[in-house]
Structure formats: C-alpha cells, structure tokens
N, C-alpha and C positions, 0 to 999 in steps of 0.2 A: 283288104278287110281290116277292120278296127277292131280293137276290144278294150271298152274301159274295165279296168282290173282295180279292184279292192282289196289291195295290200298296204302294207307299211309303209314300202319304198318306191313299189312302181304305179304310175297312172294308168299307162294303155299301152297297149301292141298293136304296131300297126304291119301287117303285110304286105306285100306285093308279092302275089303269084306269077306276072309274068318274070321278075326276075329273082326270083325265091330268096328277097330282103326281106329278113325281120328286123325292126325299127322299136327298140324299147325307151320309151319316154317314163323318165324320172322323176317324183313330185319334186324332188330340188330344183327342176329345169332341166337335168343332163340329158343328153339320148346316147343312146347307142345301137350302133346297127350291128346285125349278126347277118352273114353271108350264106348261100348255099344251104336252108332251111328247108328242108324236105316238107313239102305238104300234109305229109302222114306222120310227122313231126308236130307243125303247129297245133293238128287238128287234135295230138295228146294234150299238147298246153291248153289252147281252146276251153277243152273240158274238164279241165281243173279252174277255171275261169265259175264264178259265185253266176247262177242265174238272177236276172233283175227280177227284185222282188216289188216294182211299181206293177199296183192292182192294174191302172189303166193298160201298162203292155201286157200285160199278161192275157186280158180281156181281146185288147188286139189280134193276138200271137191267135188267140183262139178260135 
C-alpha cells in the first residue's frame, strides 16, 4: 500500500503487508524503513493521512 502524505517533511508511506515494512520517503530524498509494523498500527497512521480533496476522485470513490 502507498499513501501520498501532506506534510512538511514527509511525501508517502509506502507498506508491505507481506512483510510488515513500513518504507517512509522524505521530500529531501531520504527514506527510511521501520520494521515489524503491525497492520492495526499503519491502518492508525492511514487515518490521520488528509483525504484527497480532487473533485474528480472523489466522483470516482463514489
């Protein structure tokens, strides 16, 4: 799973559920990965994640 994120410092999150890496990528460039990321963990970060506010996804989504 992706998530592009709207913050300051970070661009996106990216997951793997098969091996419960979370992958944080930097607007500087940096990454860093965090290990052993419980799935009912991300899915709290997830939802502090901004909903995209593009008329057309949201049209989509619908």
């Amino acid at each position: 799973m992706q998530f592009l994120v709207h913050s300051k410092t970070i661009a996106e999150l990216e997951y793997d559920g098969k091996t419960c890496l979370l992958r944080v990528v930097y607007k500087d460039g940096r990454v860093r990965s965090v290990p052993d990321v419980a799935p009912t963990l991300l899915m709290k970060i997830g939802s502090q994640v901004p909903v995209e506010r593009s008329l057309y996804l949201m049209r989509t989504a619908i």
